[in-house]
C-alpha positions as CSV (number, residue, x, y, z in Angstrom):
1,X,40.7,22.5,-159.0
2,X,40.2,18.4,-158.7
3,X,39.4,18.9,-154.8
4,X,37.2,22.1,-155.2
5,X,35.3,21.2,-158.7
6,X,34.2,17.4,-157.1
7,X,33.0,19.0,-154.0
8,X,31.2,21.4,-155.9
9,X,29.7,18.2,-157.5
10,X,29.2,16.6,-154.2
11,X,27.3,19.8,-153.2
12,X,25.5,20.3,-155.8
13,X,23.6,16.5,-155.7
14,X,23.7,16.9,-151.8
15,X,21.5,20.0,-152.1
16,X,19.2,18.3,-155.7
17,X,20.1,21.0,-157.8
18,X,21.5,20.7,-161.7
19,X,25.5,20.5,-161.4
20,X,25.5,23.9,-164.2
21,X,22.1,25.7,-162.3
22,X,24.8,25.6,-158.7
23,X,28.0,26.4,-160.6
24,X,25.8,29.7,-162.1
25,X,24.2,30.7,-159.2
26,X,27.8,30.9,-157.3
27,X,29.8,32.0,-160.1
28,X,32.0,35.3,-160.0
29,X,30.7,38.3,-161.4
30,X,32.3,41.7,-163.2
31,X,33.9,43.7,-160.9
32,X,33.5,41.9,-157.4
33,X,35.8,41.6,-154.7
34,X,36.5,38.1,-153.6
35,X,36.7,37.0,-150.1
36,X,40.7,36.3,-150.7
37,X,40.5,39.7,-151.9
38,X,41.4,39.1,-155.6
39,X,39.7,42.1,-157.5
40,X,37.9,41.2,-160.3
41,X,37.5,43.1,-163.4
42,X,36.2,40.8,-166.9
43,X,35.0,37.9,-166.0
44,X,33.4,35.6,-168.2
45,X,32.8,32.9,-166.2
46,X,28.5,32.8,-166.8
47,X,29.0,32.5,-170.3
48,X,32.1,29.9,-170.3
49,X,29.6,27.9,-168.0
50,X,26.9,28.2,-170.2
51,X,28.4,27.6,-173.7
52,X,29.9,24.2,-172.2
53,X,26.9,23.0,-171.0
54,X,24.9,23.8,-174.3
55,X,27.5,22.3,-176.4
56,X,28.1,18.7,-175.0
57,X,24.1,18.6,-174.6
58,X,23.9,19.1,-170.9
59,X,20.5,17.1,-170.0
60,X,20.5,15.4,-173.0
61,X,22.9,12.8,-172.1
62,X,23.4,10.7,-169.2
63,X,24.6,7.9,-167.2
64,X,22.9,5.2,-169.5
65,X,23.8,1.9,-171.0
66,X,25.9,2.0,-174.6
67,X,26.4,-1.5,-175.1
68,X,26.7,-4.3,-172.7
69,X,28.9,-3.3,-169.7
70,X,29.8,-0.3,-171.2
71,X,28.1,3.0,-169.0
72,X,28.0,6.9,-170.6
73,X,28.1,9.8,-168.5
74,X,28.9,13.5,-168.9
75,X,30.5,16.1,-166.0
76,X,31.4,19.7,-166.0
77,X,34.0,21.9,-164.0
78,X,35.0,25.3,-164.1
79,X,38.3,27.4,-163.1
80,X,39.3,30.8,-161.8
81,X,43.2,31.4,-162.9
82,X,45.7,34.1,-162.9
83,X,45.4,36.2,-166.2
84,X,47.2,38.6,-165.8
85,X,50.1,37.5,-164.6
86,X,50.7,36.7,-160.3
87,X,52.5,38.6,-157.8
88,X,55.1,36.4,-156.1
89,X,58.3,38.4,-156.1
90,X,58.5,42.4,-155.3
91,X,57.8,43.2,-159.2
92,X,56.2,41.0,-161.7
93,X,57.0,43.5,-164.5
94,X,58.8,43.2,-168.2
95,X,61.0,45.6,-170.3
96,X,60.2,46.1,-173.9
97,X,62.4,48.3,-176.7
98,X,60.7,48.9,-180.3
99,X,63.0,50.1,-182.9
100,X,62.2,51.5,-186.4
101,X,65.2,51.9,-189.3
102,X,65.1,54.1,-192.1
103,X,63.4,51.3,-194.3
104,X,60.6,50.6,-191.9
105,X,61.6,47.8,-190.4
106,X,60.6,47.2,-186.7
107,X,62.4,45.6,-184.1
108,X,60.8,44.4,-181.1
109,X,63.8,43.2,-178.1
110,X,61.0,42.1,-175.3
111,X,62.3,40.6,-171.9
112,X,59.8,37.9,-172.7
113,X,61.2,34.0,-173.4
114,X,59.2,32.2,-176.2
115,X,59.0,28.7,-174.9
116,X,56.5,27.2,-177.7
117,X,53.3,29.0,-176.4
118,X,53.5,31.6,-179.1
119,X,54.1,34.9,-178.1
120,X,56.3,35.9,-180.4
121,X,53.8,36.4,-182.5
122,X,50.8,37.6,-180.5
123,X,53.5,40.4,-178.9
124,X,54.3,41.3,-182.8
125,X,50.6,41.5,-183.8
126,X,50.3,44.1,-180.9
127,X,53.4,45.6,-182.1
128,X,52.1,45.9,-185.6
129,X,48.5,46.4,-184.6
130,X,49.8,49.7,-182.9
131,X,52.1,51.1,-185.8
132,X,49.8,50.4,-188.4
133,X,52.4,48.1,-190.2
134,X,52.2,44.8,-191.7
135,X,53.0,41.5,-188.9
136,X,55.6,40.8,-191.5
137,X,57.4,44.2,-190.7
138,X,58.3,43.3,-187.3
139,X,60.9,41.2,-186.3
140,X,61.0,39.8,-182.3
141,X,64.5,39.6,-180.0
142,X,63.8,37.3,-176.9
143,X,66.5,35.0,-176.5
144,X,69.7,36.9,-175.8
145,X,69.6,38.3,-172.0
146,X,73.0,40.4,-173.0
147,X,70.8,43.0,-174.3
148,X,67.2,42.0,-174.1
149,X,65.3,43.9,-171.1
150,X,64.7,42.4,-167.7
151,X,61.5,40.0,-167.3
152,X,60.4,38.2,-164.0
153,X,60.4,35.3,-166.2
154,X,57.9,33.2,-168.3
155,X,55.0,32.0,-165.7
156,X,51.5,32.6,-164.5
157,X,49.4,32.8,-167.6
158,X,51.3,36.8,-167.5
159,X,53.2,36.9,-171.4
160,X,50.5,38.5,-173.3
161,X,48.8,40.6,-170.7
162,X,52.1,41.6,-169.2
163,X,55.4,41.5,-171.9
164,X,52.4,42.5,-174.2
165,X,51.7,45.9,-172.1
166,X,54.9,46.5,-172.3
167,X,55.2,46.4,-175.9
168,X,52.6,48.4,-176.5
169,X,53.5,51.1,-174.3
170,X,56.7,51.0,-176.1
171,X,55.8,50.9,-179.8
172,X,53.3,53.8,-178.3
173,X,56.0,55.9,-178.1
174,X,57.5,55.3,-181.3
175,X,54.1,56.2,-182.7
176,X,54.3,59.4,-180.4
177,X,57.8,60.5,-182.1
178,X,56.2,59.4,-185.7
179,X,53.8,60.9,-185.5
180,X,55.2,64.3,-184.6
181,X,57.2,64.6,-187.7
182,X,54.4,63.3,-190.1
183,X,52.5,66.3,-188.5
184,X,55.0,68.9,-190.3
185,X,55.5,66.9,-193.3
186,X,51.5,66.6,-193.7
187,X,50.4,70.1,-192.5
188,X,48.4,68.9,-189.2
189,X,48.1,68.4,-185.4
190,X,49.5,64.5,-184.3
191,X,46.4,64.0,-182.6
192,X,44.4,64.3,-185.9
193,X,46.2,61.4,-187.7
194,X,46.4,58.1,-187.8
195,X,48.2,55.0,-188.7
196,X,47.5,52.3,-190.7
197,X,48.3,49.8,-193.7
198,X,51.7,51.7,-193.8
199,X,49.7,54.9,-194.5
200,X,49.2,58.0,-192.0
201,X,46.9,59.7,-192.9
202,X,44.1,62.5,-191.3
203,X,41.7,60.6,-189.7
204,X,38.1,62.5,-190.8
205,X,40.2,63.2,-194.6
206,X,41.5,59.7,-195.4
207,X,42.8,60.9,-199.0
208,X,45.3,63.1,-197.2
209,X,48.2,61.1,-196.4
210,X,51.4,60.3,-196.5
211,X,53.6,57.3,-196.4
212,X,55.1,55.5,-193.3
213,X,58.5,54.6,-195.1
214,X,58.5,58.4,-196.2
215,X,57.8,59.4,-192.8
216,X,60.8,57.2,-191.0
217,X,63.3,57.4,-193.6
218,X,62.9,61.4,-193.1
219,X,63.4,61.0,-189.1
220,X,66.0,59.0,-189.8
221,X,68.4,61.5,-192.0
222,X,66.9,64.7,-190.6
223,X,68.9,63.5,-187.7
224,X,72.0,61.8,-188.8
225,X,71.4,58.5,-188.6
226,X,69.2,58.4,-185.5
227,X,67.2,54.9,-184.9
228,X,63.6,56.0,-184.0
229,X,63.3,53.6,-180.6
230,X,61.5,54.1,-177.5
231,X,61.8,52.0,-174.5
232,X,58.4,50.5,-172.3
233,X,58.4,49.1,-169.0
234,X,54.8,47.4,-167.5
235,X,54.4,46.2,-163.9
236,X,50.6,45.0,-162.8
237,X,48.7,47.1,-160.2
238,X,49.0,44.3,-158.2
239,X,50.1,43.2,-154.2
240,X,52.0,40.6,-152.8
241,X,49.5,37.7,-150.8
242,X,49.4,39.3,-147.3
243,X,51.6,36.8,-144.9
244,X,49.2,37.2,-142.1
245,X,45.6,37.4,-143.8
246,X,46.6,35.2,-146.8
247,X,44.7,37.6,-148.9
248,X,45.8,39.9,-151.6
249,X,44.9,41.0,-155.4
250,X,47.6,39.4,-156.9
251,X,46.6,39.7,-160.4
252,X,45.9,42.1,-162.6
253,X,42.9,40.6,-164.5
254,X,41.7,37.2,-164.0
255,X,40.8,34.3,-166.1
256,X,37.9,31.6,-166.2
257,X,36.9,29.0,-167.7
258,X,34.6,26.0,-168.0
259,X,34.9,22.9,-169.1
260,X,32.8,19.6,-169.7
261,X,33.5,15.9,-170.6
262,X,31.7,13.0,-171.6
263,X,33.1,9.9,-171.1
264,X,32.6,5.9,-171.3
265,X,33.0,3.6,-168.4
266,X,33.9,-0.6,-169.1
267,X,32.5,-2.0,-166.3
268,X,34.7,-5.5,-166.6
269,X,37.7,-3.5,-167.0
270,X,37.1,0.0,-165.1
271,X,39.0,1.9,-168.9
272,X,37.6,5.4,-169.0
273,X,37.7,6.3,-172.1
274,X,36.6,10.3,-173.2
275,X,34.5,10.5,-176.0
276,X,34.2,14.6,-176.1
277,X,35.5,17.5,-174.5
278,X,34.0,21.2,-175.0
279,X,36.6,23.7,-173.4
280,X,35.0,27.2,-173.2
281,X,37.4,29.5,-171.6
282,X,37.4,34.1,-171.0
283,X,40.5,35.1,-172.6
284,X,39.4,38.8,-172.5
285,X,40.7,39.2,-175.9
286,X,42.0,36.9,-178.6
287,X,44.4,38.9,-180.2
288,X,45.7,35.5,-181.6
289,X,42.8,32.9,-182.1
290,X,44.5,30.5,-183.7
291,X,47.6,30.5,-180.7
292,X,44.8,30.5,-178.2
293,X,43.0,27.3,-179.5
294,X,46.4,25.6,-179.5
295,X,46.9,26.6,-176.1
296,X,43.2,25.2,-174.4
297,X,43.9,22.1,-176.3
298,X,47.5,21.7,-175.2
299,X,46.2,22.6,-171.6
300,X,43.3,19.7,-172.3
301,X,45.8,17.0,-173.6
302,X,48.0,17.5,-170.0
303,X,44.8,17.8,-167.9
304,X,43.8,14.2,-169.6
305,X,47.2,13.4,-168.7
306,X,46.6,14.4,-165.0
307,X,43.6,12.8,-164.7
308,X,44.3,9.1,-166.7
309,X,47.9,7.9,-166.7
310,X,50.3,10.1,-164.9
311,X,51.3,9.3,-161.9
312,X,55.1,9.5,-160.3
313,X,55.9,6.5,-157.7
314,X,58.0,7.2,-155.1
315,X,59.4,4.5,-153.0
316,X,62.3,5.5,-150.7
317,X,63.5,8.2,-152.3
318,X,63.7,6.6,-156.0
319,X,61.6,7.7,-159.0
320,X,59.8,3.9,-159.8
321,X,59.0,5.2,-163.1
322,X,61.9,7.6,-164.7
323,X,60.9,7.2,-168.2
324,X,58.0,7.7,-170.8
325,X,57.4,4.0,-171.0
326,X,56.6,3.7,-167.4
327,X,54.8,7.3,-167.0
328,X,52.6,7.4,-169.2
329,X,51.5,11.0,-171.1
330,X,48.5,10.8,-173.5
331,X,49.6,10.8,-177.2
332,X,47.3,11.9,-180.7
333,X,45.8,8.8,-180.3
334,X,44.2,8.5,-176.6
335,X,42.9,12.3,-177.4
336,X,39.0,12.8,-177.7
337,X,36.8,15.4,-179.9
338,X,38.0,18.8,-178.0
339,X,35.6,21.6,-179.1
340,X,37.6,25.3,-178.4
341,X,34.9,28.3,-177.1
342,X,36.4,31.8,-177.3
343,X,34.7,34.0,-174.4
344,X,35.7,37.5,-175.1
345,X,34.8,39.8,-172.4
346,X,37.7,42.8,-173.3
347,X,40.0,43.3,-170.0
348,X,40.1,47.2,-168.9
349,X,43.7,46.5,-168.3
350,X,45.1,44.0,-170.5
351,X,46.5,45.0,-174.3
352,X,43.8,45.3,-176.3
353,X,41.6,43.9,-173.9
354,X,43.4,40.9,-173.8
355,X,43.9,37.8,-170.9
356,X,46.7,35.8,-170.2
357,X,45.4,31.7,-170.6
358,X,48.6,29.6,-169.9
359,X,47.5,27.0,-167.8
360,X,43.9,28.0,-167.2
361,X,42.9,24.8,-169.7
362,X,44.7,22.3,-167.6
363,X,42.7,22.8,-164.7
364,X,39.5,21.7,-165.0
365,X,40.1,19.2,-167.1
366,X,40.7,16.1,-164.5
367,X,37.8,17.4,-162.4
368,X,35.3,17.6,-165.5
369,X,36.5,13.7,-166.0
370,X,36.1,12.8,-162.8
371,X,32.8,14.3,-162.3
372,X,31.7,12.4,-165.6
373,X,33.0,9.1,-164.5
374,X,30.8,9.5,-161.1
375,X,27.6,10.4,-163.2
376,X,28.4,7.0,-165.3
377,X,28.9,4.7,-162.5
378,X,27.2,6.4,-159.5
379,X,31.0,6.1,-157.3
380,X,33.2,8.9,-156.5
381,X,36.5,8.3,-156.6
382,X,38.7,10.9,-154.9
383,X,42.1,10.6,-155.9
384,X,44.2,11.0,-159.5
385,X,44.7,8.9,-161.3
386,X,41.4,7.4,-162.9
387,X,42.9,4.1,-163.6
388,X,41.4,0.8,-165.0
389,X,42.4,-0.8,-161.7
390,X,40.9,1.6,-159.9
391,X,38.0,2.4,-160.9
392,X,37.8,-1.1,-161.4
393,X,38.9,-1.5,-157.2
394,X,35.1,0.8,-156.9
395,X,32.7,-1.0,-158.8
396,X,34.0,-4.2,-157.0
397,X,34.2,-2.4,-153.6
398,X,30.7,-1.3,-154.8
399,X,29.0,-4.5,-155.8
400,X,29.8,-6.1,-153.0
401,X,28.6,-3.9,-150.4
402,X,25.3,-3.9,-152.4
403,X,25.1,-7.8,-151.6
C-alpha cells in the first residue's frame, strides 16, 4: 500500500489534479470485476474517501509555516483488503456447534481462536442476535482443539465474516428445531413465529407467545435428556490465485478504506510529528462498533509504527536490534488525535451484512504519512522509515542542490 498509495500521489501532481478528485475518479465500484479478477460486491470505498477528506479539512490546510522551522502538511491514502477472509489453502472454511440446555443456556464451540481482536463477542452477538436471547445467555468455547471444530486458522481479516457464517448457520438450525416444537405448543406454522427478548411469539399477533425457557426445557424432557445442538460449517465461494494468470477471486467480500494524516515537519531536526489522523474504513456491517473502533485504531497505532520507528537491522545474519529499546514501537504517548468513520455498505454475503477489518487499518496508514510529509516539505522520500535523520538527509540533500 506504501509503494502503490505514493505513486498514486506522484500521479496524481504529475497529471495537476486534487490527490482525493484522482483517488475518486479511479476508485472501485459495487459489483465490478477487477483486472486480477477479484469480484467485488459492497464496496465503500467513494464514501471512505470522501468522509476522510471532509473530516481533516481537505483544502483547508496545507503545507504552511507553524512557527519558525516548523512546516504543516496533510496526505491521504486508501486500501483495498481481504474481508472476507483469503483463499490460500484448498478450504478457507470454519466449524461451528450451538448448543441449548434445558435452562436456556447457549453454548457456542466455534473453530475460531480469540487472539485479543474480539470475536468472542461479535460471534456471540450473532449467536444471540439469531436466537433472540440475551448476549449474556451465550457462553463461547474457542480454545480447546480436542473438541472445538476445525478452522483454517485466525488470518486474513476472515473471523467475523467467516467463523461468524458459521455460527449463524449453526444457531440457524437450532432455531429451525425450536421452532418446530413451539409451533405445537403455540398452535401455528414455524414460519409464522418469531424470536426475540426470550419470547416467540406470532409475528403479525405479538400478544400470542410463549416463552423460550418453556419452549427448550419441553425439547429437552420430551426427549430424555436430549441437548438441542446443531452443527454449521461455512467455506467462502472463493478460488485459489491461478498459478499461471496470477488472478483469482480470492475473497469472499472485500474491504476498503481511507485514510488521511496531518502532520508537522522540524526542519532543523527532520521529527515528524502527526498531529491528526481520520481513519474512515467499509466494514459492511458493524455488528460490534465498539470492537471495530478498537480494531482501526490498533491497525493506526502499528501503521505509525511502520511508518516512524520500526525498523529491523540485519547485518550478517544477526538481528542489530533484538529488543524494544532498540526497535522502537509507538506507545500512548507518540499517538495523535485518531478520528474512527464507520462506512456501512451491508455485504450480500457476510453475517448480517458484515466485513472482516483485521488489518485493513494498518495499511494506509504509512502511506497517508508519507504523502503528508511530501506536501510539508515538497521531498518524496521513498523508503520506511520516516526518520529524523532521514528526512533530515532530504532537506539537506535538497538545499543544497537548490544552491
Amino acid at each position: 500500500t506504501f509503494f502503490v498509495e505514493s505513486s498514486m500521489e506522484h500521479l496524481a501532481r504529475e497529471l495537476g489534479m486534487d490527490s482525493v478528485e484522482f483517488r475518486l475518479k479511479n476508485a472501485n465500484q459495487p459489483n465490478e470485476e477487477t483486472p486480477q479478477g477479484l469480484k467485488i460486491t459492497s464496496c465503500g470505498m467513494r464514501e471512505c474517501l470522501i468522509e476522510a477528506a471532509e473530516r481533516i479539512g481537505w483544502g483547508a490546510k496545507g503545507n504552511k509555516a507553524t512557527a519558525g522551522n516548523v512546516r504543516r502538511g496533510i496526505g491521504i491514502a486508501a486500501t483495498l483488503n481481504v474481508g472476507g477472509g483469503a483463499r490460500i489453502y484448498r478450504s478457507d472454511g470454519c466449524g461451528a456447534t450451538v448448543k441449548v440446555d434445558d435452562f436456556g443456556r447457549v453454548i457456542l464451540v466455534t473453530g475460531s481462536t480469540e487472539i485479543g481482536q474480539g470475536s468472542e463477542t461479535t460471534l456471540a452477538q450473532i449467536v444471540a442476535e439469531v436466537l433472540g436471547v440475551r448476549l449474556e445467555d451465550v457462553s463461547v468455547l474457542n480454545n480447546d482443539t480436542s473438541v472445538k471444530p476445525w478452522d483454517v486458522g485466525t488470518h486474513a481479516s476472515r473471523t467475523t465474516f467467516i467463523a461468524g457464517k458459521a455460527a449463524w448457520i449453526a444457531a440457524q438450525k437450532v432455531k429451525e428445531q425450536i421452532l418446530a416444537q413451539a409451533a405445537e405448543m403455540i398452535g401455528a406454522p414455524a414460519d409464522a413465529l418469531e424470536m426475540r427478548d426470550r419470547l416467540i411469539r406470532i409475528k403479525n399477533d405479538p400478544s400470542k407467545s410463549i416463552s423460550y425457557d418453556r419452549v427448550v426445557r419441553s425439547m429437552h424432557y420430551r426427549e430424555g435428556g436430549i441437548v438441542v445442538s446443531a452443527d454449521g460449517w461455512y467455506d467462502p465461494p472463493t478460488q485459489l490465485v491461478n498459478k499461471d494468470t496470477w488472478k483469482g477471486n480470492i475473497s469472499a467480500a472485500y474491504g476498503f478504506g481511507a485514510q488521511a494524516a496531518e502532520v508537522q515537519v522540524d526542519l532543523e531536526t527532520g521529527k515528524v510529528r502527526v498531529i491528526k489522523i481520520v481513519a474512515a474504513h467499509d466494514v459492511g456491517h458493524a455488528i460490534n462498533p465498539m470492537a471495530v473502533e478498537g480494531q482501526i485504531e490498533g491497525g493506526v497505532t502499528m501503521g505509525m509504527g511502520y511508518a516512524l520507528t520500526e525498523e529491523l537491522q540485519v547485518k550478517d545474519g544477526r538481528v542489530l536490534n533484538p529488543t524494544l529499546l532498540d526497535y522502537r514501537v509507538p506507545t500512548a504517548l507518540d499517538m495523535p488525535e485518531i478520528e474512527t468513520v464507520i462506512v456501512e455498505t451491508e455485504d450480500p454475503e457476510g453475517p448480517f451484512g458484515a466485513k472482516g477489518v483485521g488489518e485493513q487499518p494498518t495499511n494506509p496508514t504509512a502511506a497517508a504519512i508519507a504523502n503528508a510529509v511530501y506536501d510539508a516539505i515538497g521531498i518524496r522520500l521513498t523508503s520506511l522509515p520516516l526518520t529524523g535523520e532521514k528526512v533530515l538527509r532530504a532537506i539537506k540533500d535538497k538545499e543544497s542542490m537548490n544552491k
